[in-house]
MDAnalysis code that builds the backbone (N, CA, C; Angstrom):
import MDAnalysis as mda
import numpy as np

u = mda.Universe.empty(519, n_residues=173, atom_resindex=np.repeat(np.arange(173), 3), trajectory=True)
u.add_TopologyAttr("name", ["N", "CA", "C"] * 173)
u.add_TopologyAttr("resid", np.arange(1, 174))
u.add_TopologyAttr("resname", ["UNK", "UNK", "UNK", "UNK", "UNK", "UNK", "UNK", "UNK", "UNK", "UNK", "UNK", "UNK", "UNK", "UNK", "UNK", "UNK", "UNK", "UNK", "UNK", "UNK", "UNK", "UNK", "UNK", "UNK", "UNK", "UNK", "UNK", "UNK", "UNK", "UNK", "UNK", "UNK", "UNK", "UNK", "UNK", "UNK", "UNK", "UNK", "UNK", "UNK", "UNK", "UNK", "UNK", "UNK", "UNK", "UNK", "UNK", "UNK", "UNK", "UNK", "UNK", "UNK", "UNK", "UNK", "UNK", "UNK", "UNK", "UNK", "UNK", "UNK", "UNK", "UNK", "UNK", "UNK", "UNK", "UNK", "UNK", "UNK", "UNK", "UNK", "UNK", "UNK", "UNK", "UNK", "UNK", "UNK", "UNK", "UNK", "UNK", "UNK", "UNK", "UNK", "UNK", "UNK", "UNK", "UNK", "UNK", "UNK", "UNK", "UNK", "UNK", "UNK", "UNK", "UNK", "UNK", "UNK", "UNK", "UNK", "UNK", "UNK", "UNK", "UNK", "UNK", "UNK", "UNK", "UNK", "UNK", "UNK", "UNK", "UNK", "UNK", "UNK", "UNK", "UNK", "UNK", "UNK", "UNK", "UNK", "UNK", "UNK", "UNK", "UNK", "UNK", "UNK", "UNK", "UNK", "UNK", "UNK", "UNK", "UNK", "UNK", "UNK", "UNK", "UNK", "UNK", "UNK", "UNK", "UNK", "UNK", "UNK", "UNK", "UNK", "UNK", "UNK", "UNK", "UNK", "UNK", "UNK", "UNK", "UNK", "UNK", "UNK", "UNK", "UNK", "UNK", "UNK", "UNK", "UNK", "UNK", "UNK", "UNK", "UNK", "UNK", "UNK", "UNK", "UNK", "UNK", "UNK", "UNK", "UNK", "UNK", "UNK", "UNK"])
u.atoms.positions = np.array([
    [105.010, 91.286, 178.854],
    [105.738, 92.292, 179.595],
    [104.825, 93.495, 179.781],
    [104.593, 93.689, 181.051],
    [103.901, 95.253, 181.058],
    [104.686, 96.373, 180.861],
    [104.501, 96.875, 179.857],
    [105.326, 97.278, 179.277],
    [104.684, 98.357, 177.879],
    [104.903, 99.482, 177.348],
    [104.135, 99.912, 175.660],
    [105.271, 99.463, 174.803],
    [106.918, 99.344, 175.431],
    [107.184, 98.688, 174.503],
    [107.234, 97.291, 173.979],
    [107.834, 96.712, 172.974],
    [107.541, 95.689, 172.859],
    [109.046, 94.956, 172.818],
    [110.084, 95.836, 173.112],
    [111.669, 94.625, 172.973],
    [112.122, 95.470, 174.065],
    [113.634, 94.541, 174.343],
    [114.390, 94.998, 175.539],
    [115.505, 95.043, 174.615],
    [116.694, 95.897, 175.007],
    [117.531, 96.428, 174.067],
    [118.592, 96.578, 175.370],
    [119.703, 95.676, 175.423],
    [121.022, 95.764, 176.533],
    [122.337, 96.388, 175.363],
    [122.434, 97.995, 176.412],
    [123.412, 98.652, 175.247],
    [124.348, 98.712, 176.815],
    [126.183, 99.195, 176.187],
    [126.978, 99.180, 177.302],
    [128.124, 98.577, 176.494],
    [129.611, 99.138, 176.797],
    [130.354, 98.726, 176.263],
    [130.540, 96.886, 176.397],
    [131.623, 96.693, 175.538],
    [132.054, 95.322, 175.528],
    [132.561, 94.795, 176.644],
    [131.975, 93.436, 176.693],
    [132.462, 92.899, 178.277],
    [131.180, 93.101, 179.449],
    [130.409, 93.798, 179.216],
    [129.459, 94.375, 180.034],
    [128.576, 93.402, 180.449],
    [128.149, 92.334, 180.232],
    [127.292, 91.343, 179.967],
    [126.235, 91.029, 179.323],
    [126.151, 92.092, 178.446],
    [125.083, 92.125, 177.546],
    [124.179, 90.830, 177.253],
    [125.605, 89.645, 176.826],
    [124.790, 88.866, 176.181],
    [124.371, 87.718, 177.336],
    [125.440, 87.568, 178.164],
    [124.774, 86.733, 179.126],
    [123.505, 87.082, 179.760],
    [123.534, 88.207, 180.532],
    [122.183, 88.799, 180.851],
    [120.963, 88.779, 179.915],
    [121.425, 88.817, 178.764],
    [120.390, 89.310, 177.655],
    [119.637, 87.480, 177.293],
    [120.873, 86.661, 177.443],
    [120.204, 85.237, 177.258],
    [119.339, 84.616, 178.808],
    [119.699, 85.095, 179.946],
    [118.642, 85.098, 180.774],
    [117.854, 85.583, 180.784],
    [117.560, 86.777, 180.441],
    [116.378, 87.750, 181.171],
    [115.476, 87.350, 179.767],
    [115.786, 86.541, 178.598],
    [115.040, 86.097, 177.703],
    [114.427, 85.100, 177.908],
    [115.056, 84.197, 178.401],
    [114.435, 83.092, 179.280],
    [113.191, 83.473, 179.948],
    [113.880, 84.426, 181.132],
    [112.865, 84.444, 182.212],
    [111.309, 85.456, 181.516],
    [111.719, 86.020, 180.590],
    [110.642, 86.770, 180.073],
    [109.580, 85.774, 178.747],
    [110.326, 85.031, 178.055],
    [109.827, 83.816, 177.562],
    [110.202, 85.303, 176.089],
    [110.681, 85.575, 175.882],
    [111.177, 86.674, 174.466],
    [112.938, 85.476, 173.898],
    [112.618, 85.952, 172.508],
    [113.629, 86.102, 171.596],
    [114.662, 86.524, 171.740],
    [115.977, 85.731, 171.899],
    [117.312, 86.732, 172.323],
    [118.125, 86.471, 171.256],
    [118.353, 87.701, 170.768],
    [119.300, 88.286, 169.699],
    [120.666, 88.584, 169.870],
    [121.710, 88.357, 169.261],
    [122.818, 89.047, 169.819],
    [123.185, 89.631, 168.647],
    [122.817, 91.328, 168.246],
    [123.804, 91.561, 167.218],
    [124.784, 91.160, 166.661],
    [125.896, 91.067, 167.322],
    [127.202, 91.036, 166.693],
    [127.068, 89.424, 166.173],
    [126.325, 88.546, 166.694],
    [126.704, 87.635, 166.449],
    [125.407, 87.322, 165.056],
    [124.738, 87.870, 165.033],
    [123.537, 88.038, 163.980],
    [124.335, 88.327, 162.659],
    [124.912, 89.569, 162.709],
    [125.993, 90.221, 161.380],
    [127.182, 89.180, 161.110],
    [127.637, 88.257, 161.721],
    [128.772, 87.221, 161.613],
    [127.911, 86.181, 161.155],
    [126.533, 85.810, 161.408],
    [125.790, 84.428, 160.823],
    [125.528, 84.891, 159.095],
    [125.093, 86.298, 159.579],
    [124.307, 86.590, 157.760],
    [126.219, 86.484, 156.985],
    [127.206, 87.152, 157.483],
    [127.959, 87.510, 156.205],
    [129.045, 85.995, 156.111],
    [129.045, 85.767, 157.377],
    [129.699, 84.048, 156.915],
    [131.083, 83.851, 157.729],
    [131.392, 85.148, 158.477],
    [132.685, 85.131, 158.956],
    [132.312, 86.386, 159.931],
    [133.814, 85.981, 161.256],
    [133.829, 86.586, 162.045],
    [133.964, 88.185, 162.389],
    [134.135, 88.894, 163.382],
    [133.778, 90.082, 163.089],
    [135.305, 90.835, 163.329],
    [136.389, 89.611, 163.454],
    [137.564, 90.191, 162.872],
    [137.612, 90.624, 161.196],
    [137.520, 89.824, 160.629],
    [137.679, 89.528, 159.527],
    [136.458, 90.684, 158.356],
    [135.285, 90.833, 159.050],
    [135.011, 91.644, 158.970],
    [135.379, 93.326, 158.751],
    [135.743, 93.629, 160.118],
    [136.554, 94.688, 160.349],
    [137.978, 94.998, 159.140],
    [138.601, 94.023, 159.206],
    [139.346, 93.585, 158.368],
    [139.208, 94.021, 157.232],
    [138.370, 93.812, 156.448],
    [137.728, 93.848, 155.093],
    [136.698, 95.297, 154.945],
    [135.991, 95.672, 155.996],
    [135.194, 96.593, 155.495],
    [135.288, 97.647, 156.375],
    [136.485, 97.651, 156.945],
    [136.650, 98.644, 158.295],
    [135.395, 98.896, 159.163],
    [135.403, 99.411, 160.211],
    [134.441, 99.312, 161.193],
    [133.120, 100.060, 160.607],
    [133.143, 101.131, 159.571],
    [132.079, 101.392, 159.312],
    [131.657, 100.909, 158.057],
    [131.877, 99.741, 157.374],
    [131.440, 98.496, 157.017],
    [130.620, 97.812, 158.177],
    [130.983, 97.514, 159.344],
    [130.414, 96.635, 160.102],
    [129.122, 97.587, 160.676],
    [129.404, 99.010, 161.247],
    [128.729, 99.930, 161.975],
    [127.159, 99.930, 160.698],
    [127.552, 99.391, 159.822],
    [126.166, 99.455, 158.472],
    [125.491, 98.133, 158.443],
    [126.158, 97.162, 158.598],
    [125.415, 95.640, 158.515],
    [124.760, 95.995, 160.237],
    [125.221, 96.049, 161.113],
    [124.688, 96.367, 162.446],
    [123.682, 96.991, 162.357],
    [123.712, 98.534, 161.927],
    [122.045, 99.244, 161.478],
    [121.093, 98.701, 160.636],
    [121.958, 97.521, 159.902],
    [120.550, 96.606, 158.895],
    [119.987, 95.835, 160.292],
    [120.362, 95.342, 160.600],
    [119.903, 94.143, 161.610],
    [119.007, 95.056, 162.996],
    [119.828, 96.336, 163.071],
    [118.566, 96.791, 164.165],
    [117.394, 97.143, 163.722],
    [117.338, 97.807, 162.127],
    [116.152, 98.470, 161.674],
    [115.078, 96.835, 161.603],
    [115.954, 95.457, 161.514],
    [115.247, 94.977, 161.119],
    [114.080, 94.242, 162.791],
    [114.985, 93.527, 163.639],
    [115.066, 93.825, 164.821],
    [113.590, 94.713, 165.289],
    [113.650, 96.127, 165.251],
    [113.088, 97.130, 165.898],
    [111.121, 96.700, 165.150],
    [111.464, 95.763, 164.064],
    [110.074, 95.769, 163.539],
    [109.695, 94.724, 163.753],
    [110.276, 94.009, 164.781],
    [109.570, 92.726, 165.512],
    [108.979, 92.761, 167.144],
    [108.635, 91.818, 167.830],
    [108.098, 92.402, 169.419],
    [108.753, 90.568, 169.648],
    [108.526, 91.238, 171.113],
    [109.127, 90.200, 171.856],
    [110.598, 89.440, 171.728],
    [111.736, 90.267, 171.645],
    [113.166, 90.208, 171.467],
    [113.629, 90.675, 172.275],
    [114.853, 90.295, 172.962],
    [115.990, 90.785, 174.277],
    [117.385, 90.810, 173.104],
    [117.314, 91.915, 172.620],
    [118.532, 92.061, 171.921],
    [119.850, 92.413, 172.739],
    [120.732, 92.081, 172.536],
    [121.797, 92.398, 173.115],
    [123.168, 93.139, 172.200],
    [122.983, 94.454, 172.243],
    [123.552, 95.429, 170.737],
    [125.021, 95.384, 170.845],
    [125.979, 95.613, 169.344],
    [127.214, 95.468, 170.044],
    [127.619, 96.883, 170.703],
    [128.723, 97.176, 171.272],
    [129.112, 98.517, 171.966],
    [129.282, 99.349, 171.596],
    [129.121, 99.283, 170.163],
    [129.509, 100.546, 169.205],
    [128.487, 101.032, 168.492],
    [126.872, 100.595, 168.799],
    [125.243, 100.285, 168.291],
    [124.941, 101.761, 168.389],
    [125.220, 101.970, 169.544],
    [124.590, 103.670, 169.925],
    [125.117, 104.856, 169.312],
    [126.834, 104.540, 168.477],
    [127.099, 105.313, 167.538],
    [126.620, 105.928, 166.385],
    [125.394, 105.286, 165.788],
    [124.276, 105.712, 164.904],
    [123.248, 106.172, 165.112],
    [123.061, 107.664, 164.732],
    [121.668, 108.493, 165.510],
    [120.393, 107.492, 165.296],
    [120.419, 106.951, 163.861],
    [119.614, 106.025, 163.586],
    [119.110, 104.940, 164.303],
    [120.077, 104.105, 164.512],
    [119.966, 103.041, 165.921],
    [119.339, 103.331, 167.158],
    [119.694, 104.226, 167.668],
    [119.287, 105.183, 169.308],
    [117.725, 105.492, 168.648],
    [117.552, 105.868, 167.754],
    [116.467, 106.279, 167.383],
    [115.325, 104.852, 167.027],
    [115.720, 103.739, 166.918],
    [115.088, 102.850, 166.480],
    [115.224, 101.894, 167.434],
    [116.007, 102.002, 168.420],
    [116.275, 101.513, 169.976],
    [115.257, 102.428, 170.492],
    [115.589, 103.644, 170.630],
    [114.109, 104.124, 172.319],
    [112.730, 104.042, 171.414],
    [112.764, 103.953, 169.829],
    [111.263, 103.525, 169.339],
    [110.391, 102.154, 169.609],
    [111.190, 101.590, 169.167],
    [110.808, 99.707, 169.631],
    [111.071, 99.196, 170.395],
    [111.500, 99.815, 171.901],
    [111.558, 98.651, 173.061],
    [112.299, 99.943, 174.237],
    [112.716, 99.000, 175.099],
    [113.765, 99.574, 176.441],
    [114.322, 99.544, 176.060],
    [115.039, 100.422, 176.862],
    [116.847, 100.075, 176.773],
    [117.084, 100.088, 177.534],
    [118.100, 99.519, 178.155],
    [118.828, 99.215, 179.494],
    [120.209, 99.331, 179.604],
    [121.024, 100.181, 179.963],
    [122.406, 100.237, 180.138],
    [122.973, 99.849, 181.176],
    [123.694, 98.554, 181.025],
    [125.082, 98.281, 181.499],
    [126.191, 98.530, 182.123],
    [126.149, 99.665, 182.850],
    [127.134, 100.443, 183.055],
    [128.155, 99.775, 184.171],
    [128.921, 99.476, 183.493],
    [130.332, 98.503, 184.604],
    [131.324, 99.210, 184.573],
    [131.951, 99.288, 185.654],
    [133.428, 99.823, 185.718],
    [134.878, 99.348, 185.152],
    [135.406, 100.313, 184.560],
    [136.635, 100.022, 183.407],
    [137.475, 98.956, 183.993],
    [137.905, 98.925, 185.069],
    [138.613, 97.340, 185.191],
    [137.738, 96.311, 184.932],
    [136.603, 96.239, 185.526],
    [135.977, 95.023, 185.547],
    [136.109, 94.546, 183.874],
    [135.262, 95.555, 183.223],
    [135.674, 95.515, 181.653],
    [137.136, 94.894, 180.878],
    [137.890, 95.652, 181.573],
    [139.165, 95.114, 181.008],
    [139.696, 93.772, 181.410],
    [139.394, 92.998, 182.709],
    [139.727, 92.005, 182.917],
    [138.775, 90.883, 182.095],
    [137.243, 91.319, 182.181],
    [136.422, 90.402, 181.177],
    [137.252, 90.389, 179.780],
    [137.885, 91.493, 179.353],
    [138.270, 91.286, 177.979],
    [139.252, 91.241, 177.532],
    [140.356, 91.147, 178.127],
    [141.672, 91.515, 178.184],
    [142.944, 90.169, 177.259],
    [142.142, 88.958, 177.508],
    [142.234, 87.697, 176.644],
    [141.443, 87.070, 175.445],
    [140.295, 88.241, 175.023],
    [139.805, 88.169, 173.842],
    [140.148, 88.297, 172.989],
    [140.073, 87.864, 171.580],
    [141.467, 88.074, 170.443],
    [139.962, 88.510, 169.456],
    [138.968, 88.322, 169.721],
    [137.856, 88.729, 168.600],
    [137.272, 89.503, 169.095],
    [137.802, 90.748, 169.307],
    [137.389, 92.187, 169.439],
    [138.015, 93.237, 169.015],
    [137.755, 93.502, 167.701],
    [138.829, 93.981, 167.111],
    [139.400, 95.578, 167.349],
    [137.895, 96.456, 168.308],
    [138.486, 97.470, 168.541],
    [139.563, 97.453, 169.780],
    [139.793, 96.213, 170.294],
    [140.796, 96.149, 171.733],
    [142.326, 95.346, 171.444],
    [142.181, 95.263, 170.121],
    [143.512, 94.456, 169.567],
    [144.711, 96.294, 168.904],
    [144.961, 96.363, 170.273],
    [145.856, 97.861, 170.274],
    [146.866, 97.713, 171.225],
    [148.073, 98.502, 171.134],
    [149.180, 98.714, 172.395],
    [148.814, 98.345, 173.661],
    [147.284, 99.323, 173.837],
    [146.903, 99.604, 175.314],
    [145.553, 99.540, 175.506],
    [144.990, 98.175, 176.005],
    [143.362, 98.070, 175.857],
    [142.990, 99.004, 176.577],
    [143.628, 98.831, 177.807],
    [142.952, 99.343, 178.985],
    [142.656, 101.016, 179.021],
    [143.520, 101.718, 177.864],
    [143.495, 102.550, 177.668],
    [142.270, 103.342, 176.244],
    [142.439, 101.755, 175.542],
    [141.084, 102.033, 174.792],
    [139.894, 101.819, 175.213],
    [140.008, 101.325, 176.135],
    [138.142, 100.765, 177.193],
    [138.391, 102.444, 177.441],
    [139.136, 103.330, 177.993],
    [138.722, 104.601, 178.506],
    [138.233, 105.019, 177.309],
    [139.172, 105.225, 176.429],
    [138.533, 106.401, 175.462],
    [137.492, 105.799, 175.014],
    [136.783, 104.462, 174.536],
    [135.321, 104.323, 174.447],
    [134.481, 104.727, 175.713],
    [134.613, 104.584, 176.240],
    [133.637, 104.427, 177.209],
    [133.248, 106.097, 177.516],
    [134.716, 107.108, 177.373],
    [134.320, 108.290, 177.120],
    [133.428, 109.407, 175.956],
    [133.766, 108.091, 174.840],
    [132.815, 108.480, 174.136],
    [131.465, 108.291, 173.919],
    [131.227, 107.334, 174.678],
    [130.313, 106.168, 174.363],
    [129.014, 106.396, 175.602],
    [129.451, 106.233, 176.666],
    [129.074, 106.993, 177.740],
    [127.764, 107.684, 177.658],
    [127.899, 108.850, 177.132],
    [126.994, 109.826, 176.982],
    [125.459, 109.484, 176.035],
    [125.861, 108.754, 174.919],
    [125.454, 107.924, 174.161],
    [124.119, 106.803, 175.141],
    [125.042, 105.950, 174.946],
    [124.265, 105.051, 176.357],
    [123.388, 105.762, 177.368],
    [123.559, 106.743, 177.788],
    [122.662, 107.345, 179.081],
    [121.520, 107.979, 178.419],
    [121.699, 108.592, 177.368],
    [120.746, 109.063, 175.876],
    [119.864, 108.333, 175.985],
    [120.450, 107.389, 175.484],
    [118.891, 106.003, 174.874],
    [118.616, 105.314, 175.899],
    [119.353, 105.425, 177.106],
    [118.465, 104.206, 177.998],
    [117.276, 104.624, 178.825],
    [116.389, 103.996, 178.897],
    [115.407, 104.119, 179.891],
    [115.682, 103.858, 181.498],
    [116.625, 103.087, 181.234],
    [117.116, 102.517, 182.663],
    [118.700, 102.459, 182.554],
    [119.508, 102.977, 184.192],
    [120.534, 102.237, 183.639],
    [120.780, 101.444, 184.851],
    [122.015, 100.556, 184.736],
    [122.000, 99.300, 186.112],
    [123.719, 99.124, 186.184],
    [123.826, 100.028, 187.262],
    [125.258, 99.650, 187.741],
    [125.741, 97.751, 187.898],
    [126.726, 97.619, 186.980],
    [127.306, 96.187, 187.086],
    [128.590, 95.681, 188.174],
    [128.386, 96.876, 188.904],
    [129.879, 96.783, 189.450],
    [129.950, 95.517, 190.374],
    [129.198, 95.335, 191.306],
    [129.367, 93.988, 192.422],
    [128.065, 93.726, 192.272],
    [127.030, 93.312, 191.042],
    [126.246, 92.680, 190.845],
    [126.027, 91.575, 190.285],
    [125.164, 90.286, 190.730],
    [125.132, 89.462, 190.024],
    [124.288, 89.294, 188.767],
    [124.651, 87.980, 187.800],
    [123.464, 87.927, 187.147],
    [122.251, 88.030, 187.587],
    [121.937, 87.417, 188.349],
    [120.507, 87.047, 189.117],
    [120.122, 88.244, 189.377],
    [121.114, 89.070, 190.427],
    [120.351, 90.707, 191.064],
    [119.876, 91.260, 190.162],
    [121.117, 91.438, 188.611],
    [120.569, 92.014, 187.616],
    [119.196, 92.101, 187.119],
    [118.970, 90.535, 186.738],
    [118.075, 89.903, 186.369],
    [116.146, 90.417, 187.320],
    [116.792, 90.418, 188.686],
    [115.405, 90.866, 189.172],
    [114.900, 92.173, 189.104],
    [116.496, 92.871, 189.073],
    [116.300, 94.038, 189.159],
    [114.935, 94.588, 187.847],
    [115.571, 93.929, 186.635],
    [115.111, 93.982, 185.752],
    [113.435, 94.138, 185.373],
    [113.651, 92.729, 185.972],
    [112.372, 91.886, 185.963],
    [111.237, 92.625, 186.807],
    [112.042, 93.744, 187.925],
    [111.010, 94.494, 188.730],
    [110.401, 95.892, 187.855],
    [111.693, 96.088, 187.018],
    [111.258, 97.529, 186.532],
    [110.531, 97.167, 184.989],
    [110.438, 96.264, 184.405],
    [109.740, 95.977, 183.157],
    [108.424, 94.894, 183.310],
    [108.702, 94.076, 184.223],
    [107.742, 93.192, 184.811],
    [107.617, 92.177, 184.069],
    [106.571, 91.339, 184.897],
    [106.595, 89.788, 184.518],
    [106.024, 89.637, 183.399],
    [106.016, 88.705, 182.210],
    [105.468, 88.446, 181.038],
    [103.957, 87.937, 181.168],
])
């Protein structure tokens, strides 16, 4: 990758495509694709309900910062962080150190319809998702635009556009 850094880092709330994108553009870059959330569910043995469950979210928000610090000291990885990654000054800080970042930025329906039948997301298991996609995304938001180097409207884009888009602003391997 021409590139000084050495990882790609897809931050953006849930639903965003992080990981799909993040398992192509790994492909096409010939890099390592990571998916946080699903990294912290292999090491502890169970899902990230159950998780939550047990160690409340900032239980999970701590196994997540193990896995980026660890992550950030490797090259050639397309991590794909969970949506709540950029909540740790630490993370943002160990995200714009070791790689890009790239934000996701999709619009709240689109979001809510990607997620709206997910039962393993435990911050959207509430009265009113659609109403909790706002208040993250209001918090979260600001966060994301922080650490990214880039960001890439998802609204009527495809994988693929994504993907070149990408592929134009970090370049070929």
């Amino acid at each position: 990758m021409n590139n000084d850094k050495r990882n790609v880092y897809l931050v953006g709330l849930m639903g965003a495509g992080k990981t799909t994108i993040g398992k192509a553009l790994a492909r096409r870059l010939a890099y390592h694709f990571v998916d946080t959330d699903h990294e912290v569910e292999a090491r502890t043995g169970v899902g990230l309900p159950t998780i939550f469950e047990i160690e409340g979210e900032d239980g999970f928000r701590r196994r997540e910062a193990q896995v980026i610090a660890e992550l950030a000291d490797l090259d050639a990885q397309v991590v794909a962080t969970g949506g709540g990654a950029v909540l740790r000054p630490e993370n943002r800080q160990n995200l714009r150190a070791s790689g890009l970042v790239i934000y996701l930025d999709v619009p709240l329906p689109t979001l809510h319809e990607r997620t709206r039948h997910d039962k393993k997301r435990p911050l959207l298991q509430v009265s009113d998702p659609r109403q909790r996609l706002r208040e993250l995304h209001a918090q979260r938001d600001p966060l994301y635009r922080e650490v990214a180097d880039l960001v890439v409207s998802g609204s009527r884009i495809t994988v693929q556009s994504v993907l070149n888009l990408l592929i134009k602003k970090v370049g070929e391997p």
